[in-house]
ZAMI-841612 format. One record per atom (N, C-alpha, C): atom name; residue in three letters; x, y, z; residue number from 1. Coordinates in pm, 1 decimal. Atoms other than C-alpha are relative to their C-alpha. Example, Ala and Ser with C-alpha at 12.3 -4.5 7.8 and 13.67 -1.06 7.14 Angstrom:
{zafi "N","ala",{89.0,-119.0,0.0},1}
{zafi "CA","ala",{1230.0,-450.0,780.0},1}
{zafi "C","ala",{90.0,120.0,0.0},1}
{zafi "N","ser",{-82.0,-119.0,-6.0},2}
{zafi "CA","ser",{1367.0,-106.0,714.0},2}
{zafi "C","ser",{-77.0,109.0,73.0},2}
***
This chain:
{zafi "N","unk",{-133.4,53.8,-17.9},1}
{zafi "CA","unk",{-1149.3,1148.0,632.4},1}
{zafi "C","unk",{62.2,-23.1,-137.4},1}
{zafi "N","unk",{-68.2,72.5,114.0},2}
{zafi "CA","unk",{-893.7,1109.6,371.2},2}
{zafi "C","unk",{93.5,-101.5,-14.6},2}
{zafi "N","unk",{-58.1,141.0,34.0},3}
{zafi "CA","unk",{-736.3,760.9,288.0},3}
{zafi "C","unk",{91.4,21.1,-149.3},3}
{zafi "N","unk",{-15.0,-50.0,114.3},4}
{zafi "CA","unk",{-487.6,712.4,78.7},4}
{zafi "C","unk",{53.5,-150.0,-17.5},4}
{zafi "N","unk",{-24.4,95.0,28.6},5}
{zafi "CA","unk",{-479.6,380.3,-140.0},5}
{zafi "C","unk",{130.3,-77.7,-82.7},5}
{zafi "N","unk",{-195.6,26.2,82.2},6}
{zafi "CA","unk",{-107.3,201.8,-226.4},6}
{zafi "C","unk",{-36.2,-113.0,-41.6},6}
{zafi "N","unk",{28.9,139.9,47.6},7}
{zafi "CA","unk",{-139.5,-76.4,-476.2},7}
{zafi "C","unk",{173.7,17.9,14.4},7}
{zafi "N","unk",{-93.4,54.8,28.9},8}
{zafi "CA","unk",{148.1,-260.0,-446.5},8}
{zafi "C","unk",{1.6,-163.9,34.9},8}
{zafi "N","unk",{87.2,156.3,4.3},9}
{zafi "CA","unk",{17.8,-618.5,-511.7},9}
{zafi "C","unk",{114.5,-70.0,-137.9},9}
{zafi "N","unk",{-60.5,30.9,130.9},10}
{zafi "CA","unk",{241.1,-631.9,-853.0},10}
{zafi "C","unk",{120.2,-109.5,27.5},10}
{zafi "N","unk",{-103.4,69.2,-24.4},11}
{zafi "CA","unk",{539.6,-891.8,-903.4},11}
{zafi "C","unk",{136.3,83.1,-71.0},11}
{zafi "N","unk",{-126.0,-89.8,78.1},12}
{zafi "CA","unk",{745.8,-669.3,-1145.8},12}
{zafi "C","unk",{33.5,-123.6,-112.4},12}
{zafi "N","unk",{-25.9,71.7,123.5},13}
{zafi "CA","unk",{746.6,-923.4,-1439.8},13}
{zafi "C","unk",{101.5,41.6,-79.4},13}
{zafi "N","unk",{-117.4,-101.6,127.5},14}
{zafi "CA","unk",{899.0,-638.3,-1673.0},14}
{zafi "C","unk",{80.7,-28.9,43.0},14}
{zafi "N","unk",{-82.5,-40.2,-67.3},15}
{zafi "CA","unk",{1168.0,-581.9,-1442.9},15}
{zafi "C","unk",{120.0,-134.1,-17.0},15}
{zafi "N","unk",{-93.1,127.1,18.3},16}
{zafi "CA","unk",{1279.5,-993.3,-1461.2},16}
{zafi "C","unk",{129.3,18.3,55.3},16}
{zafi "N","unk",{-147.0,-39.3,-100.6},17}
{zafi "CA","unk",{1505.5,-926.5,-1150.9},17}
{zafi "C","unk",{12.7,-158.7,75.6},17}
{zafi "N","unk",{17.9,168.5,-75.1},18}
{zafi "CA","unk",{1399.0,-1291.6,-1046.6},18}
{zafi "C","unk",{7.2,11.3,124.5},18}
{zafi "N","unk",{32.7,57.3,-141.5},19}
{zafi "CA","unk",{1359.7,-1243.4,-692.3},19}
{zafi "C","unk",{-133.9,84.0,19.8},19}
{zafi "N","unk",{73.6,-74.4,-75.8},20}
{zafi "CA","unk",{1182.0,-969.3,-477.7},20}
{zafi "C","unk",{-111.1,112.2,-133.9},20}
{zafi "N","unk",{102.5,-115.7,114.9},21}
{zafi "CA","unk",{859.8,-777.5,-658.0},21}
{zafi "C","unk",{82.5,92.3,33.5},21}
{zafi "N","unk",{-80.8,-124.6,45.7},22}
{zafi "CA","unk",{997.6,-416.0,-788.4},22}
{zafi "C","unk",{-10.4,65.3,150.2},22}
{zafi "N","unk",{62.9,-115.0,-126.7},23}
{zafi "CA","unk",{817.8,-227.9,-482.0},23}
{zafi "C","unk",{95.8,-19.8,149.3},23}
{zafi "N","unk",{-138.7,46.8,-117.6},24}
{zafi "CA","unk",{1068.7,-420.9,-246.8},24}
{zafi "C","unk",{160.2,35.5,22.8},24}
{zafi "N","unk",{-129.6,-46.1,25.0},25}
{zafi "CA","unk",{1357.3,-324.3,-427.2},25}
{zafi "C","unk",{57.9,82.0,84.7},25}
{zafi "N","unk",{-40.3,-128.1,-101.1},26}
{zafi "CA","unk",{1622.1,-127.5,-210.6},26}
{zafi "C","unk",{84.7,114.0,-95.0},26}
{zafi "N","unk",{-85.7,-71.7,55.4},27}
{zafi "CA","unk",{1732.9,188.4,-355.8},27}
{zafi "C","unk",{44.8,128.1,117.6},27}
{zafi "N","unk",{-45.0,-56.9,-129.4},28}
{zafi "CA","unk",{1979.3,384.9,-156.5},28}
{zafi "C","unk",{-32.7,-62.5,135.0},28}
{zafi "N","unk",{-11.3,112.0,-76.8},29}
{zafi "CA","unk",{1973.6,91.6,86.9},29}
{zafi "C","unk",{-152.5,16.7,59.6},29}
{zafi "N","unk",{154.9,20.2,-73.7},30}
{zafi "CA","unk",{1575.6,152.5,150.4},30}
{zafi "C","unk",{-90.8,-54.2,-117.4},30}
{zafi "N","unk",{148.9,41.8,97.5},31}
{zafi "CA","unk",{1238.6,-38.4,-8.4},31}
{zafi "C","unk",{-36.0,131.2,-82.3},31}
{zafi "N","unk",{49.2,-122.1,89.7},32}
{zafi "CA","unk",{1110.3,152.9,-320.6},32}
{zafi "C","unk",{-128.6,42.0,74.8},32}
{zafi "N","unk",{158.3,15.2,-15.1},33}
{zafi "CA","unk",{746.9,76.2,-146.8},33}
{zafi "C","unk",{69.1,150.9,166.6},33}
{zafi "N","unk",{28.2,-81.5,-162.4},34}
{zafi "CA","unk",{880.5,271.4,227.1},34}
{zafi "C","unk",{35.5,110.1,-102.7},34}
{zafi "N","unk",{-19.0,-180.5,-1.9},35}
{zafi "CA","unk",{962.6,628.7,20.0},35}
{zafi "C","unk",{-127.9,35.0,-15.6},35}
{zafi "N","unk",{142.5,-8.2,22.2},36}
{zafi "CA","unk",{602.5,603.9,-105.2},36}
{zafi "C","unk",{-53.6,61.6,110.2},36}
{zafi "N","unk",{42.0,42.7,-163.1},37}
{zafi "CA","unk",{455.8,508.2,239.9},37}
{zafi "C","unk",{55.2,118.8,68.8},37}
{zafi "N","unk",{-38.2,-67.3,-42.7},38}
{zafi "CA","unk",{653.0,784.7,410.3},38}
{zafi "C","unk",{-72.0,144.9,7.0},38}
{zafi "N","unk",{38.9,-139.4,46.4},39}
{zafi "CA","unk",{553.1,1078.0,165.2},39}
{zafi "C","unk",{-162.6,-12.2,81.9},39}
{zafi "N","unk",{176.6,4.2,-45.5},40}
{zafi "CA","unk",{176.2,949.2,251.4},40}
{zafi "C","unk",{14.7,15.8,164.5},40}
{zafi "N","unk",{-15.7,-18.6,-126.5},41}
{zafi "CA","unk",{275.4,916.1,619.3},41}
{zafi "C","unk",{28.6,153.1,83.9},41}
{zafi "N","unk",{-45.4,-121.9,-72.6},42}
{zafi "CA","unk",{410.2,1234.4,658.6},42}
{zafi "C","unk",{-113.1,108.2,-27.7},42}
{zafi "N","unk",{56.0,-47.3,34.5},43}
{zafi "CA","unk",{135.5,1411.0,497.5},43}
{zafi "C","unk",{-117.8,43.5,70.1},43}
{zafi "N","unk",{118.6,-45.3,-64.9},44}
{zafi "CA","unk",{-136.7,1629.1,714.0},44}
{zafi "C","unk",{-118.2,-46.0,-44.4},44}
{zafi "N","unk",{89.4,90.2,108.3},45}
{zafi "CA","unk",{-386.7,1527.1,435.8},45}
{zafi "C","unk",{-55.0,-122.2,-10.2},45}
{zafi "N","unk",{55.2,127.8,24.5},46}
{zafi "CA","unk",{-435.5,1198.0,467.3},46}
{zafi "C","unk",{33.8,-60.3,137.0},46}
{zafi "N","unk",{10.0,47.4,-113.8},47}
{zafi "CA","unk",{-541.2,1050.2,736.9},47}
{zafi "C","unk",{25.1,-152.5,35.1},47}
{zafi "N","unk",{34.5,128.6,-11.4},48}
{zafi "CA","unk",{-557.6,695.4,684.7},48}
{zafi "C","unk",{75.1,-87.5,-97.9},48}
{zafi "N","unk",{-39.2,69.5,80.7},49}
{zafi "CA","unk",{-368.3,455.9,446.8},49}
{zafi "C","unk",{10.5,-171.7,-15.0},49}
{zafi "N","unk",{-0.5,141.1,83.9},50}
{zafi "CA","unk",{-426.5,127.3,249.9},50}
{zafi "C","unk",{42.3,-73.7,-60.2},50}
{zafi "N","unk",{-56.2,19.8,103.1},51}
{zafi "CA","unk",{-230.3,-100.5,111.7},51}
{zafi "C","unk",{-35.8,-95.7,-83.9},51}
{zafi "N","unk",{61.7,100.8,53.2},52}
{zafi "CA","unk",{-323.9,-364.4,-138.0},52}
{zafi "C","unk",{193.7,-55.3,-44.9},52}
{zafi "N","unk",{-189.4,83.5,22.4},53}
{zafi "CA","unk",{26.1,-645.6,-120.2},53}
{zafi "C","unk",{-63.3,-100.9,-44.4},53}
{zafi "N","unk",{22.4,95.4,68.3},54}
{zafi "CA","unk",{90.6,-909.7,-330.3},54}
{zafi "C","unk",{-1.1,-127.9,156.1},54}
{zafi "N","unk",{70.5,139.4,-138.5},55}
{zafi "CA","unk",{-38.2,-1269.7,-35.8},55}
{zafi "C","unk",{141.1,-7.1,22.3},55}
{zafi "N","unk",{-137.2,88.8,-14.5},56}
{zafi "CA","unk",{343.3,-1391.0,-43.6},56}
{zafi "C","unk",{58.6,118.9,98.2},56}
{zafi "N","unk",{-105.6,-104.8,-82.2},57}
{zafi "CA","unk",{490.1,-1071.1,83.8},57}
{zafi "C","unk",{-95.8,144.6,125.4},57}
{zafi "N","unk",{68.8,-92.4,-148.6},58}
{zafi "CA","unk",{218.9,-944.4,383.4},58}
{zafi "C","unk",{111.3,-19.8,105.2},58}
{zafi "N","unk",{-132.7,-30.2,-172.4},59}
{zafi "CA","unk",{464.4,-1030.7,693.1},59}
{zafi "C","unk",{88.3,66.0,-68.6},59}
{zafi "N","unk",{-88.7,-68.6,13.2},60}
{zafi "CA","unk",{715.3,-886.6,494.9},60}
{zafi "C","unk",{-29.6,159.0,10.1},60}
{zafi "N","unk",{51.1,-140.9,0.8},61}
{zafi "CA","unk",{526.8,-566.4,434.0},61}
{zafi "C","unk",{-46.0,59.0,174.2},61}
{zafi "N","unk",{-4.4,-57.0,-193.7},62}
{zafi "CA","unk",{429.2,-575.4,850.0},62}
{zafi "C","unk",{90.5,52.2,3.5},62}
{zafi "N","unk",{-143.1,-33.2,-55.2},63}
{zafi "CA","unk",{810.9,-604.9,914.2},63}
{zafi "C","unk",{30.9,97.5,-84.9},63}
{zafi "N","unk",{-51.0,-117.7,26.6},64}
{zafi "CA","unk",{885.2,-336.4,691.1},64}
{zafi "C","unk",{-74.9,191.5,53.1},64}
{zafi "N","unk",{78.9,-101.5,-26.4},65}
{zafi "CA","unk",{606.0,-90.2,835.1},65}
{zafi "C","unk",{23.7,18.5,175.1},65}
{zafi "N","unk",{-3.9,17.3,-146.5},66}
{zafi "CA","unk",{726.5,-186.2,1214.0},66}
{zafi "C","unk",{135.0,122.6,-41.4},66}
{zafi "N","unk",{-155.1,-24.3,7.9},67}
{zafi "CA","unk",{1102.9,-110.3,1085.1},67}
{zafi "C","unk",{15.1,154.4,-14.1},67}
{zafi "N","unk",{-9.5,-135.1,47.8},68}
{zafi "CA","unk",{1043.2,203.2,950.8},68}
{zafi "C","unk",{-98.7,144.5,49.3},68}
{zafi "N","unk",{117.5,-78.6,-91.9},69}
{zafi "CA","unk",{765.6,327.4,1195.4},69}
{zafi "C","unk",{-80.9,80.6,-109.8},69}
{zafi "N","unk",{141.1,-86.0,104.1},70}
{zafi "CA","unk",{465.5,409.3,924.5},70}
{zafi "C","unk",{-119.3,-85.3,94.9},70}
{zafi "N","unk",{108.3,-9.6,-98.6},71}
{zafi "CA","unk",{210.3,497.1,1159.4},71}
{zafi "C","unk",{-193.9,-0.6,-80.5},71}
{zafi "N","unk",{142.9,-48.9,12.9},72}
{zafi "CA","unk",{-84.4,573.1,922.1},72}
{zafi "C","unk",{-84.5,-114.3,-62.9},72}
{zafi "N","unk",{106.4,70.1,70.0},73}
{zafi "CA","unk",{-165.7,248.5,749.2},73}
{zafi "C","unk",{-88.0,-86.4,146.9},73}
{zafi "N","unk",{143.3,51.5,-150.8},74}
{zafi "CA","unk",{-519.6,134.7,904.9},74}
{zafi "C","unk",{5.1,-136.7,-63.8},74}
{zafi "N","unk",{52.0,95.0,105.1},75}
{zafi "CA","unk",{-557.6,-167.9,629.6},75}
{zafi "C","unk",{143.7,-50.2,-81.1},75}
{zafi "N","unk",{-101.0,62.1,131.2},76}
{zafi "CA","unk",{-310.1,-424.8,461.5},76}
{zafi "C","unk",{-112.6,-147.3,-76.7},76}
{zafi "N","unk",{80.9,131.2,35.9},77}
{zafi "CA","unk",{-521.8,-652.9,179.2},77}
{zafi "C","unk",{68.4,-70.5,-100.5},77}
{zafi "N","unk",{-84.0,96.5,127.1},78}
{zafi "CA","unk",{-405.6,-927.0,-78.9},78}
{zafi "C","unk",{-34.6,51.0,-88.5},78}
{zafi "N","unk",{21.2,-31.4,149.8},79}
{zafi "CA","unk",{-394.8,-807.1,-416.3},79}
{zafi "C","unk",{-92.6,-108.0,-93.3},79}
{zafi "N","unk",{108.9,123.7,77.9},80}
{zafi "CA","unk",{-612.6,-973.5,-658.9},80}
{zafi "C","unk",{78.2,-9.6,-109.4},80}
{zafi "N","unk",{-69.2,123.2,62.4},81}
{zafi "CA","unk",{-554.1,-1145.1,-989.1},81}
{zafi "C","unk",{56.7,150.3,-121.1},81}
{zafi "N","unk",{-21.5,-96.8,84.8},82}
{zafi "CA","unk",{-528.6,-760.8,-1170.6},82}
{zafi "C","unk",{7.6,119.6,36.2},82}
{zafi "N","unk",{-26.6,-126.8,-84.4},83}
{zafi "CA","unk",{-462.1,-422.2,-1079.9},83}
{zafi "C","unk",{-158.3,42.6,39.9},83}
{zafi "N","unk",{105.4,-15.3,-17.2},84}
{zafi "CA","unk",{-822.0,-365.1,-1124.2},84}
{zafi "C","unk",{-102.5,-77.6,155.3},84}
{zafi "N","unk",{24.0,66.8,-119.6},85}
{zafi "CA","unk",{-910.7,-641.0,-884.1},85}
{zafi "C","unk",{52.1,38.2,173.5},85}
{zafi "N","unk",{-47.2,-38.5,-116.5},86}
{zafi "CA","unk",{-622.5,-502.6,-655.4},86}
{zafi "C","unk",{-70.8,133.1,56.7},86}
{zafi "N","unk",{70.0,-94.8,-51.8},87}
{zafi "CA","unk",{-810.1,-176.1,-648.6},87}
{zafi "C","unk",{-146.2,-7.2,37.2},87}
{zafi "N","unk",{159.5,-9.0,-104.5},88}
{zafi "CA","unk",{-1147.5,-275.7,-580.0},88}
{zafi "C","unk",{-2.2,-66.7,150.5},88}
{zafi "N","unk",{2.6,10.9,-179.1},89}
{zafi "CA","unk",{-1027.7,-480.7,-237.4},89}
{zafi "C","unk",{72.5,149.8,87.4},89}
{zafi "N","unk",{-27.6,-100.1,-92.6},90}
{zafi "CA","unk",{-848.6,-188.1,-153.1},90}
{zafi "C","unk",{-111.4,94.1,88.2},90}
{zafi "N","unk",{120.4,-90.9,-14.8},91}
{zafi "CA","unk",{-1139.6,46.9,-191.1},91}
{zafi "C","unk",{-123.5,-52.6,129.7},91}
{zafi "N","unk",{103.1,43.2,-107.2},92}
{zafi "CA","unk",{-1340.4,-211.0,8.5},92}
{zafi "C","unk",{32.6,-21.0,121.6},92}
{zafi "N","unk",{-27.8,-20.9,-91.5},93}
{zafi "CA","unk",{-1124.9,-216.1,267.8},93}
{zafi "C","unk",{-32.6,126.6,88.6},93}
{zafi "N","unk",{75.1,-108.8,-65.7},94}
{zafi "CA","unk",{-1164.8,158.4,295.0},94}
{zafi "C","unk",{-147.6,39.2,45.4},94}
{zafi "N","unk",{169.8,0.2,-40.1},95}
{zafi "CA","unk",{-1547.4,136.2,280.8},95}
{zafi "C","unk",{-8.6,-73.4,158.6},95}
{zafi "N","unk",{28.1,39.0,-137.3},96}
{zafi "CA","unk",{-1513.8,-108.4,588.1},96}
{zafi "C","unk",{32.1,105.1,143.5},96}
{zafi "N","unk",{-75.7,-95.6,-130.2},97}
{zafi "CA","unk",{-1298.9,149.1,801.4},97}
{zafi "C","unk",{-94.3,158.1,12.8},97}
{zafi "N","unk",{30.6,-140.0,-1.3},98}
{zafi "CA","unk",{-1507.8,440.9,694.4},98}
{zafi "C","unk",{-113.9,13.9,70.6},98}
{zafi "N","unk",{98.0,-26.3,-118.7},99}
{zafi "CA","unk",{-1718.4,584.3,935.2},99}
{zafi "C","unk",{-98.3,141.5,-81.7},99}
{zafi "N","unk",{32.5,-124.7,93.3},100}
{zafi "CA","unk",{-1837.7,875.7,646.2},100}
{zafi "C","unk",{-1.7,-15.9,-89.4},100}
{zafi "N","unk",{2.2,37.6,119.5},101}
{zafi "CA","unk",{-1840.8,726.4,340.4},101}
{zafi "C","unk",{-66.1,117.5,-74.8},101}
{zafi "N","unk",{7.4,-57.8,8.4},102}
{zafi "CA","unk",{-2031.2,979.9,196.4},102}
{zafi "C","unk",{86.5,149.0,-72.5},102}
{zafi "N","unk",{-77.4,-158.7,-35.7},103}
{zafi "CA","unk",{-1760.9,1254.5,246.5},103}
{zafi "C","unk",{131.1,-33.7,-29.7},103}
{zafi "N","unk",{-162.8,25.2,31.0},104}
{zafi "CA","unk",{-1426.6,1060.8,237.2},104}
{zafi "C","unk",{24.2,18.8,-148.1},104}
{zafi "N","unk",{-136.6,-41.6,104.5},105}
{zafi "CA","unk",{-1165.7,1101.3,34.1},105}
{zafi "C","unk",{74.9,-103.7,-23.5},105}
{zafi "N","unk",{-88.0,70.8,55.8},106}
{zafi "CA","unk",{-966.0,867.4,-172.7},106}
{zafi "C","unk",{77.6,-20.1,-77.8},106}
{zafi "N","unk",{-158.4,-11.4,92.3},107}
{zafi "CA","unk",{-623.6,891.1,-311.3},107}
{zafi "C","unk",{40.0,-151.7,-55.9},107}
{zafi "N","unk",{-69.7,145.9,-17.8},108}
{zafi "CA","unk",{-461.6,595.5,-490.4},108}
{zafi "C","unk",{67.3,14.1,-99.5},108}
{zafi "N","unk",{-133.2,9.7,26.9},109}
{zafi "CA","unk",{-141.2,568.0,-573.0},109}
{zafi "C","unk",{65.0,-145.0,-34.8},109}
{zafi "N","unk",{-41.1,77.5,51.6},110}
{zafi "CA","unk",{17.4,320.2,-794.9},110}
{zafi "C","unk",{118.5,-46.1,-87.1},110}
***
């Protein structure tokens, strides 16, 4: 199976837009995070998708995955204290779902 892992756990510090992390942002009146999510959604390739969100903005990330019908994520986890951190819960999320470890496949996108 291939999985494909979305950090988006970040706040966007650089960015100093003072509200919503970057990944929320709407450009062309949609979330930067749903064009991502989409490309991976639409994709034959990947079967499975992960996201690693910053704790504050999980219901938001539900309601944006209801809104926009992204069918493929199996896994939403809290980001940790570093990107590094955010990618090893991801990864362990996928280890829990994987039924092949072994053999899978893991994309991650950041």
């Amino acid at each position: 199976m291939n999985y494909a892992l979305i950090l988006a756990a970040g706040v966007g510090q650089r960015m100093r837009n003072g509200g919503l992390p970057k990944q929320f942002l709407k450009l062309n009146g949609k979330p930067i995070i749903i064009y991502t999510l989409e490309k991976f959604d639409q994709m034959e390739e990947i079967s499975k998708i992960v996201i690693s969100c910053h704790g504050d903005y999980l219901d938001y990330m539900q309601d944006l995955l209801q809104f926009y019908q992204i069918k493929k994520v199996a896994g939403i986890v809290v980001g940790g204290a570093d990107r590094q951190a955010s990618l090893l819960r991801g990864l362990d999320e996928v280890r829990g779902l994987s039924q092949d470890p072994e053999n899978d496949i893991v994309v991650i996108h950041d």
